[in-house]
C-alpha positions in Angstrom: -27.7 -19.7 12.7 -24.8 -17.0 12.4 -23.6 -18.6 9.1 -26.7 -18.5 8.3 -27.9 -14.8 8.8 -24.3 -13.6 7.2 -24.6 -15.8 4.2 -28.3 -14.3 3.6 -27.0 -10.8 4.8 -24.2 -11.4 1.3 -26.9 -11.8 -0.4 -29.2 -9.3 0.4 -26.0 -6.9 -0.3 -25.3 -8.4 -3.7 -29.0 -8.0 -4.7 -28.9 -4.0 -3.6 -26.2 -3.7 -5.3 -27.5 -4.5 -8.5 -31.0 -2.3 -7.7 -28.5 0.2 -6.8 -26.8 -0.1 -10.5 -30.0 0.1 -12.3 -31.2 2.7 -10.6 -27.8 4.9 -10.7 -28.4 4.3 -14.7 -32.1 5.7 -14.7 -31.4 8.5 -12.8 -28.7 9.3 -15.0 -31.4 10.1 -17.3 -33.9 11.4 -15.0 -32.3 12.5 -12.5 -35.1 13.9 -9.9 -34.9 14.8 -6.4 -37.0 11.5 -5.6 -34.9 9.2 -7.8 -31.6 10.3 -6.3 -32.8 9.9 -2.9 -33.6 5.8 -3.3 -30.3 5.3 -5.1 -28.4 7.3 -2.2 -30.9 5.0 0.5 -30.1 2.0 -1.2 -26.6 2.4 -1.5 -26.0 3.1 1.7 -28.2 0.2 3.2 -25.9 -1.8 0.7 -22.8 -1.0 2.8 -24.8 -1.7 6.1 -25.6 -5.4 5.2 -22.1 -6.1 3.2 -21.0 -4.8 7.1 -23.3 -6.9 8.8 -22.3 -10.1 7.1 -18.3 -9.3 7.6 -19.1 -8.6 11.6 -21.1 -12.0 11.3 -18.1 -13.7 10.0 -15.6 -12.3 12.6 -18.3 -13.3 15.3 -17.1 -16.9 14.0 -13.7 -16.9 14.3 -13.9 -15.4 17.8 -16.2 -18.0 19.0 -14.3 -20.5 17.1 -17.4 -22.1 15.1 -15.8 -25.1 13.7 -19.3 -25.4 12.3 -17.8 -23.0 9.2 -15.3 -24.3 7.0 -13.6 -21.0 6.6 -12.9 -21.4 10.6 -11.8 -25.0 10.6 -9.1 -24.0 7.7 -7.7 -20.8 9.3 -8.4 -21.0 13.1 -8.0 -23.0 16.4 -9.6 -22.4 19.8 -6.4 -22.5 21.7 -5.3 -19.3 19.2 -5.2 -15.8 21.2 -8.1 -13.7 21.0 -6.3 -11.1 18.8 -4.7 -13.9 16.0 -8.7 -14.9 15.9 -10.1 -11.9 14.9 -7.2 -11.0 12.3 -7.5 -14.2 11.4 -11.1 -13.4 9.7 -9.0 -11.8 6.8 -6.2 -13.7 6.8 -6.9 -16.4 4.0 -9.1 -15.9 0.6 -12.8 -15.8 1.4 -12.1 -13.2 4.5 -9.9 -11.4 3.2 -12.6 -10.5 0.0 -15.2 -10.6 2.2 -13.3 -7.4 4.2 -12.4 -5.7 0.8 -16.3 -6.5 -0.3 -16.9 -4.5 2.8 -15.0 -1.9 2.6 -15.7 -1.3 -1.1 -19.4 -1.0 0.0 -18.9 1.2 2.8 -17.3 3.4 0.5 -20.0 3.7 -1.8 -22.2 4.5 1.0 -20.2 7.3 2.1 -20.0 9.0 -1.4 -23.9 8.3 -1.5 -24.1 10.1 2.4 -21.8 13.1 1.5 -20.7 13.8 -1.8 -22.5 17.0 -2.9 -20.2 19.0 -5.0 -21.1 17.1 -8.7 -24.2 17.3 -11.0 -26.9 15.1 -9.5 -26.1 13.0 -13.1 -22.7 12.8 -12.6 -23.2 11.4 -9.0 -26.1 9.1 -10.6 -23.5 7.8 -12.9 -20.9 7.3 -10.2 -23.0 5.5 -7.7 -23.9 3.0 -10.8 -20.4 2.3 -11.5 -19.5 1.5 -8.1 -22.9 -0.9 -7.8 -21.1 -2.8 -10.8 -17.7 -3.4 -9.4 -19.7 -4.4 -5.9 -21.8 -6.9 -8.0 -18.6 -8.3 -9.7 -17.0 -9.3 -6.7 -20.4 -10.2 -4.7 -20.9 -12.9 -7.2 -17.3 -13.6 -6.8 -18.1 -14.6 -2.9 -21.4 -16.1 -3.6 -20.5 -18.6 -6.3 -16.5 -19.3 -6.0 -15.4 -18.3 -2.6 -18.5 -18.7 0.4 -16.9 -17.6 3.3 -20.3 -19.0 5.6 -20.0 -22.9 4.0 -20.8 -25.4 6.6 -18.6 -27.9 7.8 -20.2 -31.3 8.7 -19.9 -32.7 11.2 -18.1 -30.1 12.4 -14.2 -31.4 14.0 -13.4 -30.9 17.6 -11.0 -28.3 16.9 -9.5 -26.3 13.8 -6.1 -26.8 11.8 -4.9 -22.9 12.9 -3.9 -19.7 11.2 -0.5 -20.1 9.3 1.9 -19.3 12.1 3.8 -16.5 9.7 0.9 -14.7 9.6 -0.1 -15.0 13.4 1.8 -11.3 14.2 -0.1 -7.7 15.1 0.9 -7.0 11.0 -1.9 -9.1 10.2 -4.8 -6.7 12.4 -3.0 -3.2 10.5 -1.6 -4.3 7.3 -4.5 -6.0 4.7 -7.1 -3.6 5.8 -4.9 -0.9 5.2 -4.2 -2.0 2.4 -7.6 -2.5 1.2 -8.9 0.8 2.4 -6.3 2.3 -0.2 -7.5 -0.1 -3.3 -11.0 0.5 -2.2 -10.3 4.5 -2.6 -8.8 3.9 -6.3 -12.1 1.9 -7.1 -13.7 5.3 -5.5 -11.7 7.3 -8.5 -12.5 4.5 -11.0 -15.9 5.1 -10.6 -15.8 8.9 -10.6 -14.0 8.9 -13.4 -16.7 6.5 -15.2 -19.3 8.9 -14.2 -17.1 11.9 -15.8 -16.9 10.1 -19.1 -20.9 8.8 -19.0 -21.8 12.6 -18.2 -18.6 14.3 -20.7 -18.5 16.6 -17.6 -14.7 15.9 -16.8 -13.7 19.5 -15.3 -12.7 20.6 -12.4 -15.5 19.8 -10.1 -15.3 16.1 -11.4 -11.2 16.3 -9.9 -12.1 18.2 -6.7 -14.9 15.7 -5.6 -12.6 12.8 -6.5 -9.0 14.3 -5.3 -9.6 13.3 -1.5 -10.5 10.3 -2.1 -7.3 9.7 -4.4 -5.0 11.6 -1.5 -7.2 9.0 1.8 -6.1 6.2 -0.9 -2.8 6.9 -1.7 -2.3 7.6 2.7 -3.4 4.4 3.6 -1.9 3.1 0.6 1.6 4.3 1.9 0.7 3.3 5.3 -0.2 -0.4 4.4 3.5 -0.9 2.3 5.2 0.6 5.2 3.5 -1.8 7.7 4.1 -4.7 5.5 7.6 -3.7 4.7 8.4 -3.4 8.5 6.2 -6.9 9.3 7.8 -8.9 6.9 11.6 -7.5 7.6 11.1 -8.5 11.8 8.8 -11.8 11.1 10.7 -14.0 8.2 14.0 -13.4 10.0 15.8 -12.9 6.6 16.9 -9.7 7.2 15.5 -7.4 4.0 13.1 -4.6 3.7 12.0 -5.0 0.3 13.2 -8.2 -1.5 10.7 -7.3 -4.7 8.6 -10.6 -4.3 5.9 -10.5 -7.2 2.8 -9.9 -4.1 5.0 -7.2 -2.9 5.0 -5.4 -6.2 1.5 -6.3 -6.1 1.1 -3.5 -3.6 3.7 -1.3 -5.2 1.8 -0.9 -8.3 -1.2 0.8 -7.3 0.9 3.1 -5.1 2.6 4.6 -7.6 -0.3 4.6 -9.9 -1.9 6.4 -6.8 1.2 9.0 -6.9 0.7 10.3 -10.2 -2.9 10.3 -10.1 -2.8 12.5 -6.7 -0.4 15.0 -8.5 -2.6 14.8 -12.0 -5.6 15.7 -10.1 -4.3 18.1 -8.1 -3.3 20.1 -11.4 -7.0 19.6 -12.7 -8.2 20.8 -9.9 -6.3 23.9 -9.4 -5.3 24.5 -12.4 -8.2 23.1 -14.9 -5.2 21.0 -16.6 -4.2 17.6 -17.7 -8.0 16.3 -18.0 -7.7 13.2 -20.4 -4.4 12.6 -18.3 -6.0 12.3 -15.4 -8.9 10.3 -16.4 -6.6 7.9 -17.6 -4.8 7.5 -14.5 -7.3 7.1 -12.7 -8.2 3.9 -15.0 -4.7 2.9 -14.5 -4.5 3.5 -10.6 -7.9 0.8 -10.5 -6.1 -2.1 -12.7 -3.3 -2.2 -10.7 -5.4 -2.6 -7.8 -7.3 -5.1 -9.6 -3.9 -6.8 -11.2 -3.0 -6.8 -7.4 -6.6 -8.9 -6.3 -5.8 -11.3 -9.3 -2.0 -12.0 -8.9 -2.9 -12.4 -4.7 -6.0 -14.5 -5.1 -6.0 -15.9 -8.1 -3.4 -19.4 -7.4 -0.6 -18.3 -9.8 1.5 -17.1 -7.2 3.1 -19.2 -4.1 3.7 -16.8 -1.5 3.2 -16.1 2.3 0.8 -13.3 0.9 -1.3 -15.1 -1.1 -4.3 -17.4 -0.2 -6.0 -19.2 -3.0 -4.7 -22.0 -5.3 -7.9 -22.6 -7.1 -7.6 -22.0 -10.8 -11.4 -21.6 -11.0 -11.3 -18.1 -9.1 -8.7 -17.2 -10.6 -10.4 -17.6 -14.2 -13.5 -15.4 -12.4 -11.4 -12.5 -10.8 -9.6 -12.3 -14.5 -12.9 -12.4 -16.0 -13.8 -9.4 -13.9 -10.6 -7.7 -14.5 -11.4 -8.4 -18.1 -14.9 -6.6 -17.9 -14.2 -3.7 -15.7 -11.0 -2.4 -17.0 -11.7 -3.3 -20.6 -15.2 -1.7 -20.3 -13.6 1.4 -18.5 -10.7 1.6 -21.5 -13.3 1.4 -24.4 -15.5 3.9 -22.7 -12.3 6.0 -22.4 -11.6 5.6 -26.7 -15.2 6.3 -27.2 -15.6 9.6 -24.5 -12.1 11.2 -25.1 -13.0 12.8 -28.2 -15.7 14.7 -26.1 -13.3 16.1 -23.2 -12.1 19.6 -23.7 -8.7 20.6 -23.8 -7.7 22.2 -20.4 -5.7 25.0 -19.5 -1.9 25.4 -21.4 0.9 25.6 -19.5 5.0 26.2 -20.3 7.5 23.2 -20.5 9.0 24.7 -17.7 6.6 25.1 -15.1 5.3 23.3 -11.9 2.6 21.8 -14.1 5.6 20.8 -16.3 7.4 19.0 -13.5 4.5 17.1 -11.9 4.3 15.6 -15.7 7.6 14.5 -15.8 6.9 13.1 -12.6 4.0 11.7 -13.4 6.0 10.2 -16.2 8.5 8.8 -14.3 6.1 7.4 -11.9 4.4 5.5 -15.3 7.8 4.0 -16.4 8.6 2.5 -13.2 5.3 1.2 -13.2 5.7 -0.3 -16.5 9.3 -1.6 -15.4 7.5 -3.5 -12.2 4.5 -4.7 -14.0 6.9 -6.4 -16.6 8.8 -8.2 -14.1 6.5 -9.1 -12.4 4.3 -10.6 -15.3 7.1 -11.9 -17.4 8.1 -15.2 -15.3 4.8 -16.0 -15.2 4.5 -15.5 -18.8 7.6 -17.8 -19.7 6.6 -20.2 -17.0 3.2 -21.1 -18.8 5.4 -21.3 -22.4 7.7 -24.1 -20.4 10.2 -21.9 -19.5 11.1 -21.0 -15.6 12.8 -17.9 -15.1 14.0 -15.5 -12.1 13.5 -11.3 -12.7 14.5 -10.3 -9.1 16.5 -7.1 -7.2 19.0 -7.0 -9.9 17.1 -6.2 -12.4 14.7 -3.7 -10.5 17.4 -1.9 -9.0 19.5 -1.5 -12.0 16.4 -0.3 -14.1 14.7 1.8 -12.2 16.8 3.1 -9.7 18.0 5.7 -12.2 14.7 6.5 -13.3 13.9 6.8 -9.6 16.9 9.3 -8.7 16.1 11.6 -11.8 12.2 11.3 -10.0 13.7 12.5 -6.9 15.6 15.1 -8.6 12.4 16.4 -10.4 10.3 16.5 -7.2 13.1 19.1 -5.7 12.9 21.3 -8.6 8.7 21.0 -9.0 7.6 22.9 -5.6 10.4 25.4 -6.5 8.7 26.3 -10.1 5.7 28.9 -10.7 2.0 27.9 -12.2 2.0 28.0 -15.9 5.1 29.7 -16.9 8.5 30.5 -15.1 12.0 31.0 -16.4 14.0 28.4 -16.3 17.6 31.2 -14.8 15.4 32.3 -12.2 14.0 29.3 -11.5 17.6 27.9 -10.6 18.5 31.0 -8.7 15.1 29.9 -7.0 16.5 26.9 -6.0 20.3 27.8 -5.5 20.5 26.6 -1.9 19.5 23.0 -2.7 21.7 23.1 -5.6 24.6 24.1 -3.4 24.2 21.5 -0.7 23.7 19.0 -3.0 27.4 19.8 -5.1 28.7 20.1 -1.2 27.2 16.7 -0.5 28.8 15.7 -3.6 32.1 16.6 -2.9 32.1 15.3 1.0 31.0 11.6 -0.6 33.6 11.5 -2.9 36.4 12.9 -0.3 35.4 10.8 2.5 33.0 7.9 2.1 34.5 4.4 1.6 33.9 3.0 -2.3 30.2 1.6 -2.7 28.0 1.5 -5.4 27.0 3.9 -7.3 23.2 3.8 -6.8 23.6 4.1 -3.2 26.3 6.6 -3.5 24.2 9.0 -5.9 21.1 8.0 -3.3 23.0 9.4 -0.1 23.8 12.8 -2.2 20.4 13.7 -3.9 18.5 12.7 -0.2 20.5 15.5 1.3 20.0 17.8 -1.4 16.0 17.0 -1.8 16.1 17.0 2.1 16.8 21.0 1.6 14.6 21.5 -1.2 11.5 19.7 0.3 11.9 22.5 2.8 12.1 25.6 0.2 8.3 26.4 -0.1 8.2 27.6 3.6 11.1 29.9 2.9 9.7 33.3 3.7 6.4 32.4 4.7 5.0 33.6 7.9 4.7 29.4 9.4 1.6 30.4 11.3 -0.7 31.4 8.3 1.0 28.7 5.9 -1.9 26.0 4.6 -2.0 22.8 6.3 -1.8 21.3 2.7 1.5 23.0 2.1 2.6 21.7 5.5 1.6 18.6 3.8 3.9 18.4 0.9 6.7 19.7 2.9 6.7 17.0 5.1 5.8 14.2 2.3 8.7 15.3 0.4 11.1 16.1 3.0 10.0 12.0 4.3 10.8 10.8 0.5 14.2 12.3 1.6 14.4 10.4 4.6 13.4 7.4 3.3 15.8 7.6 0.5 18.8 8.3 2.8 18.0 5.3 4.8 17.9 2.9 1.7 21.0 4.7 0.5 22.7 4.1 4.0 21.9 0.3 4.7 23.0 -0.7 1.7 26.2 1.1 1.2 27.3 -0.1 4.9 25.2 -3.2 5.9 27.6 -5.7 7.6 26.4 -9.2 8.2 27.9 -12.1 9.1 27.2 -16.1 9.4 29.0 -18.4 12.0 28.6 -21.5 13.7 29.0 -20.9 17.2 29.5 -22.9 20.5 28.2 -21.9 24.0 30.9 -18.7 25.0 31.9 -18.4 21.7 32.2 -14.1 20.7 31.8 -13.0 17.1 31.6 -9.1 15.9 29.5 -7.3 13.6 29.0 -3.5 12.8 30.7 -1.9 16.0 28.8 -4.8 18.4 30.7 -7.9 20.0 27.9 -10.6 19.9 28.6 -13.0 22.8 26.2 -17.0 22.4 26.0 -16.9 26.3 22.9 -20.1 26.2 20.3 -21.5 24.6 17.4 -23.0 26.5 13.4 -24.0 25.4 10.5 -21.7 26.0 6.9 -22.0 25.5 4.0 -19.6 24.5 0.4 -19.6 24.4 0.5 -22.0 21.4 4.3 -22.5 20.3 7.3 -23.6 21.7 10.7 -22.5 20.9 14.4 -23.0 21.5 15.8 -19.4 22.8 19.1 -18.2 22.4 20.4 -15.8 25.2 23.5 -13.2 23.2 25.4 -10.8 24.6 25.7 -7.5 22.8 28.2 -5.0 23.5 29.2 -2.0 21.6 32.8 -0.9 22.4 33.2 -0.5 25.7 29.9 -0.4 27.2 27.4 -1.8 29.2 26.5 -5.3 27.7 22.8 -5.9 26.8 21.1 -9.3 25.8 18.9 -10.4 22.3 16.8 -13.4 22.3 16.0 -14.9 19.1 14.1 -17.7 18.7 13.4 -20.9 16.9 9.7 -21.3 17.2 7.7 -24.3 16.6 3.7 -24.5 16.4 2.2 -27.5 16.6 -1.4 -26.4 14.5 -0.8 -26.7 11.6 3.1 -27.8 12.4 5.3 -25.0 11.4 8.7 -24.1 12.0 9.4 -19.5 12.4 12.2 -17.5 13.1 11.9 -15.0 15.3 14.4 -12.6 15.0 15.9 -10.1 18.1 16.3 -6.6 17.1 18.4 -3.9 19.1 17.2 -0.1 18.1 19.7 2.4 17.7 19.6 6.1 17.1 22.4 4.8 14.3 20.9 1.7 13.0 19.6 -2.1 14.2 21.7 -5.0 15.6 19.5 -7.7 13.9 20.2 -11.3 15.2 18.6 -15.0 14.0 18.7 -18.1 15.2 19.1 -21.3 12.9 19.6 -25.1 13.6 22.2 -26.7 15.7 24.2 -29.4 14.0 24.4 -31.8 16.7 27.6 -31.0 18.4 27.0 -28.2 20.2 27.0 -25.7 17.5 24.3 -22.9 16.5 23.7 -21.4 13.4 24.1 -17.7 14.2 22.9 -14.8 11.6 23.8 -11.5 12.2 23.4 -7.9 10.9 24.2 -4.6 11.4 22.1 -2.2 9.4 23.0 1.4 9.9 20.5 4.2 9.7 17.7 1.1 8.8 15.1 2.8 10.8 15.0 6.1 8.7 13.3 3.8 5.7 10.1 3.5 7.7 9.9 6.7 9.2 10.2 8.1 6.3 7.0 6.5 5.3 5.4 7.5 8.5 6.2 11.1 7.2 4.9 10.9 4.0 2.1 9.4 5.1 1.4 12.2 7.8 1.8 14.9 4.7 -1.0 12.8 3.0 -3.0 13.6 6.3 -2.0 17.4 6.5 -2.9 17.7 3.0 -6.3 16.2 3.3 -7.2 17.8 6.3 -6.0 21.1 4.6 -7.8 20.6 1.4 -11.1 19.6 3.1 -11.3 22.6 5.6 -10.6 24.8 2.6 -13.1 23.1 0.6 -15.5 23.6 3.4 -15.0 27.1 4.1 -15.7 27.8 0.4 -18.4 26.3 0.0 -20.0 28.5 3.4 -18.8 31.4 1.8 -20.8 30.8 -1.1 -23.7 29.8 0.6 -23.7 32.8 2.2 -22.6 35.4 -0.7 
């Protein structure tokens, strides 16, 4: 009865969901103390059953059901505990099931704690997310039932695609989700600003931490992924721009500008239209990402569903939520006041520029990633890959970078552009001193990287230049913030910059005893012999690393087999270095005693993730920062 009691619990979700939609709309225009507290009880009692129904569904898996479809298709009982539970999201109807969930959860925490908007703004808001819910409820209930039965049920399940069975799979979708989910969160305030003409500054403060929790777990989720997929698929990359890769990238960066756009409204009672239509655009790439991942038009690790008939729903939804949102913006932004005027050159000025550049490379990732597809349905099969995003907008991204060192250094609405460099004449030093060590000393690389290494070390000093002269004990946690998310942007950049200029790999075919070098290590094929794990087997390779002269220390890489559904991995061996990582993969054997060997030195890899880790602590600072401001003011005025 499980299946059962989630499927009805779906439904009972969907159908609050639409009371929760009409009565968001009449309280819009009669909004009483009694109205608003039914559409803040159903709301939340929405999120509790959409909850109910996604704990039903992972009470399947780890009782392995085989009663349920879903379960038969993506499970097995002989799977660890953990790869079960994970395993609820890791195909099409769980994983929109968990971002059904999550989208309703947050709906009932705006209806449990937002306070801070017009009781008709907040009406209009809670509707608007009731009608992206509903959308995607029908969406489960009609084209994707994660709670069909199976019958008779089989003995046993076909198992979760072994590329997926990894601890990536428990962090890295819901992460992910939890930031889409918060850009819906935006979408919807931003509907309610346009419905109400009230977009102001209380509109951007009650929707900016919900932008920065987005765009944190947002960062959080690519950095994961980025990380998973670079250890799992043994092909040695961090970022290979794969169109479901992009997929995630998009939103992000939609995210990034919106955060800064907001920020500015709110402090600053600027950029109001601007931010209202980022916020629009922050939403569609979220949705472009659910379409492109679920929709069958893609054929990738990433993506689940090959059914052309949810893919024709989700684009009808796309259709109907961004379109409606886009013509409500034409109609509405006649009605939305001009904000506060600011100079060129200015702080405000620099977060537009940014916020500029941010929007180009988004329109440079969207079109290569749309474009094959586009030729392919006209007959014609074509490849846009690294080249293409590297050459086009690397530069933009470097002149980004270069912008976000100047921007913290700038003053609110006006500054002069002399003092503003004298401002900022430390940075500009180390930078030319950077410069002129690169070209004096550093082997001949590309340019991209080259420029990269030089403009990390100068932004590096930059991102630190708003503590200069502060006393560090009385300094906001959301300055802290953007200190340390700009100062990771550095480090992430100077960790691209570094593996690619000076990445050494190498390919062999070796025999038992055979040595080969790489980097600074001597790599040493001292056995290979088969293993077995809970529900693989493998052949394991036993090499001996030694850097220099010291103490030898072996890697074991393995060719991994599983046997449900029959899949062939690579599992790559990776040796940590305060300097970089010794990457080593194991391919076939030929038949006379010879091992495909692939090996890699990547110096300074590690600084590309931890540099996310930073930036996405900064998000944190600032959140936490901006919240316990945001509380104190409000006491104070409670109390005034």
């Amino acid at each position: 009865m499980i299946p059962e009691a989630g499927l009805a619990a779906l439904w009972l979700a969907a159908t609050l969901a639409l009371l929760q939609f009409a009565l968001g709309a009449q309280a819009v225009r009669d909004s009483s103390a009694g109205a608003l507290r039914t559409l803040r009880a159903v709301t939340v009692v929405q999120g509790l059953f959409v909850a109910v129904a996604m704990g039903l569904l992972i009470g399947c898996f780890l009782n392995s059901d085989m009663s349920v479809a879903l379960v038969v298709a993506n499970s097995h009982s002989a799977k660890p505990w953990l790869y079960k539970f994970s395993g609820t999201w890791g195909n099409h109807e769980g994983s929109m099931l968990l971002w059904v969930t999550i989208l309703g959860l947050a709906g009932a925490a705006v209806a449990l704690f937002e306070r801070s908007v017009s009781d008709r703004m907040f009406a209009a808001t809670l509707s608007a997310q009731a009608a992206i819910s509903f959308g995607f409820y029908a969406f489960l209930l009609f084209a994707s039932n994660p709670f069909a039965r199976l019958t008779p049920a089989p003995l046993d399940g076909q198992g979760l695609n072994p590329l997926l069975q990894d601890p990536g799979l428990a962090f890295h979708p819901p992460t992910l989700y939890i930031g889409y989910v918060g850009m819906s969160v935006a979408f919807s305030f931003a509907v309610g600003a346009l419905v109400t003409r009230e977009v102001n500054r209380d509109f951007a403060r009650a929707m900016r931490p919900w932008v920065l929790g987005a765009w944190i777990f947002l960062t959080l989720g690519i950095t994961a992924g980025s990380y998973w997929a670079y250890y799992e698929l043994g092909w040695g990359g961090w970022w290979f721009w794969d169109p479901v890769e992009n997929a995630s990238l998009m939103p992000w960066l939609a995210a990034t500008a919106l955060l800064h756009s907001v920020s500015v409204l709110a402090t600053r009672d600027s950029l109001r239209a601007w931010t209202v239509m980022l916020a629009v655009v922050a939403f569609s790439m979220s949705m472009v990402g659910t379409f492109l991942v679920r929709s069958g038009i893609l054929t990738s690790v990433h993506s689940f569903a090959v059914d052309p008939t949810r893919g024709a729903f989700l684009l009808i939804l796309l259709v109907l939520y961004i379109g409606g949102a886009l013509a409500l913006f034409g109609a509405r932004i006649a009605t939305v006041k001009e904000g506060q005027q600011f100079d060129l050159v200015s702080r405000e000025g620099f977060l537009v520029a940014n916020n500029l550049a941010l929007s180009a490379i988004l329109g440079i990732v969207l079109i290569g990633t749309l474009y094959p597809l586009v030729t392919e349905a006209m007959g014609t099969k074509v490849s846009v890959g690294p080249p293409y995003f590297n050459a086009v907008a690397g530069p933009i991204a470097l002149l980004m970078v270069i912008g976000m060192g100047f921007g913290p250094l700038a003053r609110w609405r006006r500054d002069d552009f002399g003092v503003m460099v004298r401002r900022a004449a430390l940075p500009i030093f180390v930078t030319a001193l950077a410069l002129l060590g690169a070209v004096l000393f550093l082997p001949p690389i590309g340019w991209l990287p080259f420029l990269g290494l030089v403009l990390a070390i100068g932004v590096g000093v930059a991102s630190v230049a708003p503590l200069w002269g502060r006393n560090l004990r009385r300094t906001p946690l959301f300055t802290w913030g953007m200190v340390i998310a700009h100062l990771g942007i550095a480090v992430s950049l100077a960790g691209m910059s570094t593996e690619r200029a000076f990445i050494k790999e190498r390919l062999i075919a070796a025999r038992i005893g055979d040595e080969t070098t790489v980097g600074p290590y001597t790599v040493k094929l001292a056995g290979i012999e088969p293993v077995a794990g809970p529900n693989w087997t493998a052949l394991e390779a036993s090499l001996e690393a030694r850097r220099g002269s010291g103490t030898p220390f072996t890697l074991k890489p393995q060719a991994r087999m599983f046997s449900d559904p029959p899949t062939e991995t690579t599992e790559a061996a990776i040796a940590t270095r305060l300097d970089g990582q010794l990457y080593l993969v194991l391919g076939k054997g030929d038949g006379t005693g010879r091992w495909q060997l692939r090996l890699w030195w990547k110096p300074m890899v590690t600084l590309i993730w931890l540099g996310g880790a930073m930036i996405a602590i900064g998000g944190v600072l600032s959140l936490i920062g901006r919240r316990s401001r945001s509380r104190a003011y409000h006491i104070r005025t409670a109390y005034a």
